[in-house]
BASE-638695 format. One record per atom (N, C-alpha, C): x, y, z; residue in three letters. Coordinates in steps of 0.2 Angstrom, whole numbers, padded with zeros to 4 digits, always signed. Example, Ala and Ser with C-alpha at 12.3 -4.5 7.8 and 13.67 -1.06 7.14 Angstrom:
# BASE-638695
+0066-0028+0039ALA +0062-0022+0039ALA +0066-0016+0039ALA +0064-0011+0035SER +0068-0005+0036SER +0064+0000+0039SER 
//
This chain:
# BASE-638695
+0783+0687+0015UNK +0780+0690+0010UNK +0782+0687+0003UNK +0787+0685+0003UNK +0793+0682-0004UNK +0787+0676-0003UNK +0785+0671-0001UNK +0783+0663+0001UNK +0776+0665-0001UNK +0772+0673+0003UNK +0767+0670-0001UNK +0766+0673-0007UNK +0770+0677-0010UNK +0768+0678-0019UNK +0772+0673-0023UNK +0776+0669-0017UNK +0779+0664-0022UNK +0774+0657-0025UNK +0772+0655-0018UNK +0769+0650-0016UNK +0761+0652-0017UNK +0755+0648-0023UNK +0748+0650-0023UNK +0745+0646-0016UNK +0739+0649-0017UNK +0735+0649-0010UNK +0733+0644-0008UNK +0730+0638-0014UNK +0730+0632-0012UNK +0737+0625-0010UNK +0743+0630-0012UNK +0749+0626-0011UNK +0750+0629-0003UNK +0748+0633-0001UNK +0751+0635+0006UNK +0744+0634+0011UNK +0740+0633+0010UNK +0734+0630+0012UNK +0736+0620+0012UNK +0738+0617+0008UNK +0740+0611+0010UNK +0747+0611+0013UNK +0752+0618+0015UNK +0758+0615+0018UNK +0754+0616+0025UNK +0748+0621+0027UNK +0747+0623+0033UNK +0742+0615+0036UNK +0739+0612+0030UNK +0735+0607+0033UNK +0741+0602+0034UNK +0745+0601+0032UNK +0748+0596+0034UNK +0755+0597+0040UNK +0757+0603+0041UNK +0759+0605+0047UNK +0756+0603+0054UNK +0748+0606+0050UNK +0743+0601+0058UNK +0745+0596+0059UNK +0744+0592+0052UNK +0743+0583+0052UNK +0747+0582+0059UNK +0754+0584+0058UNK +0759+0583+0060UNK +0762+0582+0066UNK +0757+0589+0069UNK +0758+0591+0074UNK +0752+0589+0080UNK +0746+0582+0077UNK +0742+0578+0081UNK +0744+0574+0084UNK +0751+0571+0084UNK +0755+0567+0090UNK +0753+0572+0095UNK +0756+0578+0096UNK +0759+0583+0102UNK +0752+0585+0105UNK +0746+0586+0099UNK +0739+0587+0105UNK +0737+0583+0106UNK +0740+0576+0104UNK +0735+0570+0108UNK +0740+0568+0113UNK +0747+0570+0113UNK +0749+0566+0120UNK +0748+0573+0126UNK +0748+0579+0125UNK +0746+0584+0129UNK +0737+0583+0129UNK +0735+0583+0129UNK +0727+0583+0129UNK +0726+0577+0134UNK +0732+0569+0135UNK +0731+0564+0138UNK +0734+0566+0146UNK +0738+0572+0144UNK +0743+0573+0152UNK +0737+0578+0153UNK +0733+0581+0149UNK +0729+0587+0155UNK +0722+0584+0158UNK +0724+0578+0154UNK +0716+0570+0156UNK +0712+0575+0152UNK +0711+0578+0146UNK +0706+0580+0141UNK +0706+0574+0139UNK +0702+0568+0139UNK +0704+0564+0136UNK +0698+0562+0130UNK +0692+0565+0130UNK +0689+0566+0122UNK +0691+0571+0119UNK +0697+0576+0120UNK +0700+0581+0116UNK +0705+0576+0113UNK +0708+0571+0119UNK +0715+0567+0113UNK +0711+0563+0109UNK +0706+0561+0112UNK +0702+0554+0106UNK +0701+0560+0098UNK +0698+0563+0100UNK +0698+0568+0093UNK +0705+0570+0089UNK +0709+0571+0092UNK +0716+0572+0088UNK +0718+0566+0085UNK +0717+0559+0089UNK +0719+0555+0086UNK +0715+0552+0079UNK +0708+0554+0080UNK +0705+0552+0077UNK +0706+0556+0069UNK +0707+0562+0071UNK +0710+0567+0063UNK +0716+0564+0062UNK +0721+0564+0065UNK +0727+0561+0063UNK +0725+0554+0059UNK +0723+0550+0061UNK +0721+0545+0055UNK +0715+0544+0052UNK +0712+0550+0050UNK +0708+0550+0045UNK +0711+0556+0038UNK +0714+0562+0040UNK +0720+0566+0037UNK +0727+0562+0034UNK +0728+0557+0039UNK +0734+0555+0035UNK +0733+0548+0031UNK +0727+0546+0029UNK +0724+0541+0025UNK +0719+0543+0019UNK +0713+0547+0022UNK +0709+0547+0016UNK +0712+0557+0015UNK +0716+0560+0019UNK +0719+0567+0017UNK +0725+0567+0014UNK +0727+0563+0013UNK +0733+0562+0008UNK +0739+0563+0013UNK +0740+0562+0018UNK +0746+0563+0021UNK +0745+0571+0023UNK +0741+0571+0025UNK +0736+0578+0028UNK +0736+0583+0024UNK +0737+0583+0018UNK +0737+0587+0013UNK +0731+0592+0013UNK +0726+0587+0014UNK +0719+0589+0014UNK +0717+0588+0022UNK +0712+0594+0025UNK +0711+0594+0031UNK +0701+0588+0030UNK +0702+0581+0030UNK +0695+0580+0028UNK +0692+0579+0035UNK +0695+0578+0040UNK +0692+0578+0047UNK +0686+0582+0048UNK +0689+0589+0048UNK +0684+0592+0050UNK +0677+0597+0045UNK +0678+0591+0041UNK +0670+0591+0036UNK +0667+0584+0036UNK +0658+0586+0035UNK +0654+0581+0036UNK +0659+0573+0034UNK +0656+0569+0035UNK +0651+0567+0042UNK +0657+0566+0048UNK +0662+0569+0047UNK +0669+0567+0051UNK +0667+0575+0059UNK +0667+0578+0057UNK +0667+0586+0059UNK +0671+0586+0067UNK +0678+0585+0065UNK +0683+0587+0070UNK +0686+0591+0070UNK +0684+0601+0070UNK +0690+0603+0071UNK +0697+0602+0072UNK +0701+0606+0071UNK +0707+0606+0073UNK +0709+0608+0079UNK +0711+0607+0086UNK +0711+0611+0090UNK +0720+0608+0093UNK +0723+0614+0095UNK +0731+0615+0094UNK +0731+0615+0102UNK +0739+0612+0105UNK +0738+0609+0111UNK +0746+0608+0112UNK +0749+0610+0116UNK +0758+0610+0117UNK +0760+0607+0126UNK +0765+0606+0127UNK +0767+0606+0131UNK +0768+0612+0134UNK +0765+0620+0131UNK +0768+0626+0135UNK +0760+0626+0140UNK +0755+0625+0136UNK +0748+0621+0138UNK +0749+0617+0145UNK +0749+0612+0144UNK +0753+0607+0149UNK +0755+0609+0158UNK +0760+0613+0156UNK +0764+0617+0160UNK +0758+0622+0164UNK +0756+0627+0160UNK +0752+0633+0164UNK +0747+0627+0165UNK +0744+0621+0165UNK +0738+0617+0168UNK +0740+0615+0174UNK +0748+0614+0175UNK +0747+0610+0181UNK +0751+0617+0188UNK +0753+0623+0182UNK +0753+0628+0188UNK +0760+0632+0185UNK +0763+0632+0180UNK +0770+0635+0180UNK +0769+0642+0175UNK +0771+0647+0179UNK +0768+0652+0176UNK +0771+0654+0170UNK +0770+0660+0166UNK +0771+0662+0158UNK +0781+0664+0160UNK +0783+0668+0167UNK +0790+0669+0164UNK +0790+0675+0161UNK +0797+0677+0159UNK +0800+0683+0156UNK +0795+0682+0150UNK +0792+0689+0145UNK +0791+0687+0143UNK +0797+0691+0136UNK +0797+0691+0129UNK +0803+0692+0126UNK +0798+0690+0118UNK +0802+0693+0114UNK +0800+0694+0106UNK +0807+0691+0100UNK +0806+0684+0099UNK +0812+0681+0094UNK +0811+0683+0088UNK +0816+0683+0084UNK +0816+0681+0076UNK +0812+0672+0076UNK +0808+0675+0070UNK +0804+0669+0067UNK +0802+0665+0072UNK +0799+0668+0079UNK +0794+0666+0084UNK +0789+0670+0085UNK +0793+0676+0085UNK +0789+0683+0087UNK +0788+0683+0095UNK +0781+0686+0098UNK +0778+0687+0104UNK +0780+0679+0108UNK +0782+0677+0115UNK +0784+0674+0117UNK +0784+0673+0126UNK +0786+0666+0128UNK +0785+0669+0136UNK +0792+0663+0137UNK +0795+0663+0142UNK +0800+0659+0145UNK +0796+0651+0144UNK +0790+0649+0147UNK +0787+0644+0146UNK +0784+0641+0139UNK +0783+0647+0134UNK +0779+0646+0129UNK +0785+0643+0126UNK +0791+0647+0126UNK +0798+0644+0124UNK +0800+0637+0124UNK +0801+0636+0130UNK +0801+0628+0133UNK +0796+0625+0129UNK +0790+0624+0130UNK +0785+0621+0127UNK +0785+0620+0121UNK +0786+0625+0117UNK +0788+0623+0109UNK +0794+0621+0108UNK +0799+0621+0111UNK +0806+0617+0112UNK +0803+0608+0111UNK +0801+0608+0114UNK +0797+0601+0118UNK +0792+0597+0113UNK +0788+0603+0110UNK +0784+0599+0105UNK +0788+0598+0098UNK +0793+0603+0097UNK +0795+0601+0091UNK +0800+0594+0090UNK +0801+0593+0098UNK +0806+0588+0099UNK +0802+0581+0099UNK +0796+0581+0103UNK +0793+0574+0101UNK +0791+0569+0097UNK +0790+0571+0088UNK +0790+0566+0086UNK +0797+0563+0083UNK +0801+0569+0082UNK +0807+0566+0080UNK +0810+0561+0083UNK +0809+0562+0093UNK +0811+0558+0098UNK +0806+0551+0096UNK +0800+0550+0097UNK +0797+0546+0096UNK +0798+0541+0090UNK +0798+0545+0084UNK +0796+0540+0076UNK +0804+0538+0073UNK +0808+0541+0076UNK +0814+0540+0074UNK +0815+0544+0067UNK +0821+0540+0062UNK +0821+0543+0055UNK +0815+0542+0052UNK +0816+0546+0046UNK +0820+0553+0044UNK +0815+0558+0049UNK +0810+0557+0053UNK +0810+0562+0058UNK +0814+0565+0063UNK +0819+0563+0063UNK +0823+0563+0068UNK +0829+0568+0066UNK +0831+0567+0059UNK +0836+0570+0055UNK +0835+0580+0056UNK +0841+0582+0056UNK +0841+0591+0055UNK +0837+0593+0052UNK +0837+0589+0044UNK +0834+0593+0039UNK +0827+0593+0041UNK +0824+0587+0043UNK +0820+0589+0043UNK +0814+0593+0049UNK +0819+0595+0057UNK +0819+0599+0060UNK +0817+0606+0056UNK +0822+0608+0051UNK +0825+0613+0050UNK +0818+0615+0045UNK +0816+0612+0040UNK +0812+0613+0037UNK +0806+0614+0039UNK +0803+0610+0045UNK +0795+0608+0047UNK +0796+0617+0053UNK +0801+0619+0056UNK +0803+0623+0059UNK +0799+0629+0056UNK +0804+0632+0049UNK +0803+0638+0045UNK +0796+0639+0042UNK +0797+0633+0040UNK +0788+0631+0036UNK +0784+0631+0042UNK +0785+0630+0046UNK +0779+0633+0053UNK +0780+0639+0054UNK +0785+0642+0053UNK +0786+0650+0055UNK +0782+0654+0048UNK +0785+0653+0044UNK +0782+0655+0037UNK +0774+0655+0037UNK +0773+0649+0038UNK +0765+0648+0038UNK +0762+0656+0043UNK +0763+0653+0048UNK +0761+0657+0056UNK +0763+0667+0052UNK +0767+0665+0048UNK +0768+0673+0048UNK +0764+0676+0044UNK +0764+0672+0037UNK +0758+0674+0033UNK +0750+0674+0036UNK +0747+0670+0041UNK +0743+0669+0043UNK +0741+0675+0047UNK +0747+0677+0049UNK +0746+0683+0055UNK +0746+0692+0050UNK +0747+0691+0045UNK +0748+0698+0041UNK +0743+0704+0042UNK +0737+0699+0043UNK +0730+0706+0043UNK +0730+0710+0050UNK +0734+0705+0055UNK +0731+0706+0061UNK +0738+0711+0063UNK +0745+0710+0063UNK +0749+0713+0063UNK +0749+0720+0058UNK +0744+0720+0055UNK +0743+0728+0050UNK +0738+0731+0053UNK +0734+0729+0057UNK +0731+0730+0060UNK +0732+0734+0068UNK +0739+0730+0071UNK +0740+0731+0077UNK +0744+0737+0075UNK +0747+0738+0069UNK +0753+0744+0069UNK +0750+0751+0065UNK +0742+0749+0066UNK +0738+0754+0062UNK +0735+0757+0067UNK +0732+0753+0071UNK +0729+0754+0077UNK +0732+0756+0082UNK +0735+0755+0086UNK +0738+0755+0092UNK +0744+0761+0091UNK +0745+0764+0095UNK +0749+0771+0095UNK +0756+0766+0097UNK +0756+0762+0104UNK +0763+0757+0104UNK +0763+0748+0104UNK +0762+0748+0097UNK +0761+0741+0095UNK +0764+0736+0098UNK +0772+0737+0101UNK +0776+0733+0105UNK +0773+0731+0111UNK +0770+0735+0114UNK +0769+0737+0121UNK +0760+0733+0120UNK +0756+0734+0116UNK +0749+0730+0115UNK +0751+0724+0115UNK +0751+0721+0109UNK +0757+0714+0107UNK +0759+0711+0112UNK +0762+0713+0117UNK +0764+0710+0123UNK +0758+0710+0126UNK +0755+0715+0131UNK +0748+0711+0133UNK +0743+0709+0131UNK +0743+0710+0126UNK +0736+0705+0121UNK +0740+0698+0123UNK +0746+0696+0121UNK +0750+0689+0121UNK +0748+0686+0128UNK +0749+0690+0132UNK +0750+0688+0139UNK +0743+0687+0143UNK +0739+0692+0141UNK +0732+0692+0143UNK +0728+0684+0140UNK +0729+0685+0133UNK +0726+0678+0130UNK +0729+0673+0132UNK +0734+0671+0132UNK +0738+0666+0136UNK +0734+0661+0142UNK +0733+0668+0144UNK +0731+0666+0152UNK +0725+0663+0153UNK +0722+0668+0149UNK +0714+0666+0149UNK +0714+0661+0147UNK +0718+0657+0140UNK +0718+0651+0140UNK +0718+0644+0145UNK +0723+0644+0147UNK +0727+0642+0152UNK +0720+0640+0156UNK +0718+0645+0161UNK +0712+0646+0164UNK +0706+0643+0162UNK +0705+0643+0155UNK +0700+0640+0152UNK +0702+0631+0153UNK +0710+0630+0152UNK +0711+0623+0155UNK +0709+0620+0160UNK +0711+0626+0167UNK +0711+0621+0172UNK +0703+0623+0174UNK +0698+0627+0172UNK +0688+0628+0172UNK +0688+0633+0177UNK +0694+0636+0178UNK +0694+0642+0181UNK +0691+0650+0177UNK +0688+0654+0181UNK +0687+0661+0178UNK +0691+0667+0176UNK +0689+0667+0171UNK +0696+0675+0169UNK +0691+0680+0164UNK +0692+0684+0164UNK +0691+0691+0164UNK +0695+0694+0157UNK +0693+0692+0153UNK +0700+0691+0146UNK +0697+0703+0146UNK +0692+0701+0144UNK +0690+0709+0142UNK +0694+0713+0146UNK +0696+0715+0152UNK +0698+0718+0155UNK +0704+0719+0154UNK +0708+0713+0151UNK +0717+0714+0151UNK +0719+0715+0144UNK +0714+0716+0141UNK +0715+0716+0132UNK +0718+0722+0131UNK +0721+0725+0126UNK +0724+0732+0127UNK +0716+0734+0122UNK +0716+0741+0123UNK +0709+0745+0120UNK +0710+0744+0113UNK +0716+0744+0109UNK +0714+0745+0104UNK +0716+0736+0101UNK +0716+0730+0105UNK +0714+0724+0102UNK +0707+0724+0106UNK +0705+0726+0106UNK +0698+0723+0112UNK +0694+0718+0109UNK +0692+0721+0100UNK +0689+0716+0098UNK +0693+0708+0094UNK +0699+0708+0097UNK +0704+0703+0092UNK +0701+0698+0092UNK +0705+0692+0091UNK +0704+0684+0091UNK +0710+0681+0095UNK +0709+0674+0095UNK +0712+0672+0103UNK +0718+0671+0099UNK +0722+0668+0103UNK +0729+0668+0100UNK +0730+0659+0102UNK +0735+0658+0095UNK +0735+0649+0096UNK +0741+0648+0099UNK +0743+0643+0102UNK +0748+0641+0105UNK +0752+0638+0101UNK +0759+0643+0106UNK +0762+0642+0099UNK +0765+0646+0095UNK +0758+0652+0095UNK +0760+0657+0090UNK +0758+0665+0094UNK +0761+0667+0090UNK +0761+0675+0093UNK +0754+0678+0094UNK +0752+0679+0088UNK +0745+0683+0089UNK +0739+0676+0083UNK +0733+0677+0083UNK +0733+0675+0077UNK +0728+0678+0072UNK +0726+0676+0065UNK +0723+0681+0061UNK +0717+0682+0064UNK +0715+0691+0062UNK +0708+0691+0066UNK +0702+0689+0059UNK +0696+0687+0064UNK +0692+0685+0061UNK +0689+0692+0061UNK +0685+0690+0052UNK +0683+0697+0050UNK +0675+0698+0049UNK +0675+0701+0053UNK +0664+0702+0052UNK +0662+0703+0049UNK +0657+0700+0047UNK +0655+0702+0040UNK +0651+0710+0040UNK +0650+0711+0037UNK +0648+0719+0036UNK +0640+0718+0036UNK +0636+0720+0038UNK +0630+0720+0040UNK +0628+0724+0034UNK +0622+0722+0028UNK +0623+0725+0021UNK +0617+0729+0025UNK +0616+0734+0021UNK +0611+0739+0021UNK +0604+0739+0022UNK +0600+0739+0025UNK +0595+0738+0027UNK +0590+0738+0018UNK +0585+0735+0016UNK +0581+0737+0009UNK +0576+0743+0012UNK +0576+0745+0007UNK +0572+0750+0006UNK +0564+0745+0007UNK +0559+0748+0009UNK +0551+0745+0010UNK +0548+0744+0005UNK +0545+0740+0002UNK +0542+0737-0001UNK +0535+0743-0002UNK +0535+0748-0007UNK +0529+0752-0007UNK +0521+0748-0010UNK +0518+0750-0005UNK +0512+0745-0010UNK +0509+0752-0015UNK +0505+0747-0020UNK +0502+0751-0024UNK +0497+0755-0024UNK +0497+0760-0028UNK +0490+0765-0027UNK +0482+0762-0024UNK +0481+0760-0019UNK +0473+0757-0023UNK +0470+0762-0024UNK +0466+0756-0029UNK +0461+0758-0034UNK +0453+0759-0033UNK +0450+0762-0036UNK +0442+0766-0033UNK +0440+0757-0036UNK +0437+0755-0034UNK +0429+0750-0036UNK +0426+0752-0040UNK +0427+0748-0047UNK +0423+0751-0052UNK +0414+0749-0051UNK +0412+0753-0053UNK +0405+0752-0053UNK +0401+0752-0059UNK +0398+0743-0058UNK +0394+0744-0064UNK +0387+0744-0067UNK +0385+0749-0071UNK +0378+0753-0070UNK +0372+0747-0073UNK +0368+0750-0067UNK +0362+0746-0068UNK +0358+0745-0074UNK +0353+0742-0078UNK +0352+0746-0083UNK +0344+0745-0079UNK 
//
């Protein structure tokens, strides 16, 4: 909460865009391992259009005309549930939040590969340390509506929270390998209408519908009027 009345909207909007940038190595080389392979071509393709004409992904220009590549987020925990390793204990860290044995590993893994890969100063503590918190930071803020929600809603937040986690996951997962899942059924009642959760992260912010404005009132038509009539002479 400190980060975000410290930090304005459009400065914590370019740390989030450029967190992605960052993190388009890790869904193109997992999108390559699940053979998605016009999902990696798209990441690499944001990745160098973000870190050229987006300033060092400052700016997300991918995914606006005439480029229009969402962003779509991708880990090794991904990877894993594709070729069959299931989610594991499932467990709630400091500055991870909602979590799974495997989810853990996976993000172990992505946060290790570019430093592995690019060498310095990737490679260095600090900046482990920094890209680490400032992904937790971001992820937290991002998550605030949904977690006021979940502790508004739900009679045992701790106890949804975990199946919402667990149930989206899977359905994810699932969605990998073109298999069917049933997400509506394992949702807790009180997320039923939530939003999917990213990999990676615990829950994520729900998307909010717009309100459906008030029907107009009917256009009254006007009196008519007699026909005048004009006398013969």
């Amino acid at each position: 909460m400190g980060y975000a009345k410290a930090a304005p909207k459009p400065l914590r909007q370019g740390v989030h865009n450029a967190l992605n940038n960052l993190s388009e190595p890790i869904n193109f080389v997992n999108s390559l391992l699940q053979f998605k392979i016009g999902r990696a071509v798209k990441s690499l393709g944001r990745f160098g259009i973000n870190s050229t004409i987006g300033v060092a992904g400052l700016i997300d220009v991918a995914k606006r005309k005439p480029f229009k590549l969402p962003y779509q987020r991708n880990g090794f925990a991904n990877t894993m549930g594709f070729y069959g390793i299931g989610a594991g204990p499932y467990m709630y860290l400091p500055l991870i939040g909602p979590t799974s044995t495997r989810d853990l590993v996976g993000r172990v893994l992505d946060l290790s590969l570019v430093p592995a890969v690019a060498g310095p100063p990737f490679n260095s503590p600090a900046y482990a340390l920094g890209t680490g918190i400032s992904r937790s930071l971001d992820d937290r803020v991002e998550l605030d509506e949904f977690l006021r929600r979940l502790r508004s809603e739900c009679t045992n937040p701790y106890a949804a929270e975990r199946d919402y986690y667990l149930a989206v996951r899977e359905a994810e997962i699932a969605a990998l390998r073109k298999r069917p899942f049933d997400l509506a059924s394992r949702l807790p009642a009180c997320l039923a209408e939530g939003p999917k959760v990213r990999v990676g992260q615990a829950v994520p912010p729900p998307d909010v519908a717009p309100t459906d404005p008030a029907p107009a009132a009917p256009a009254q038509e006007p009196p008519a009027q007699e026909p005048s009539v004009t006398p013969q002479m």
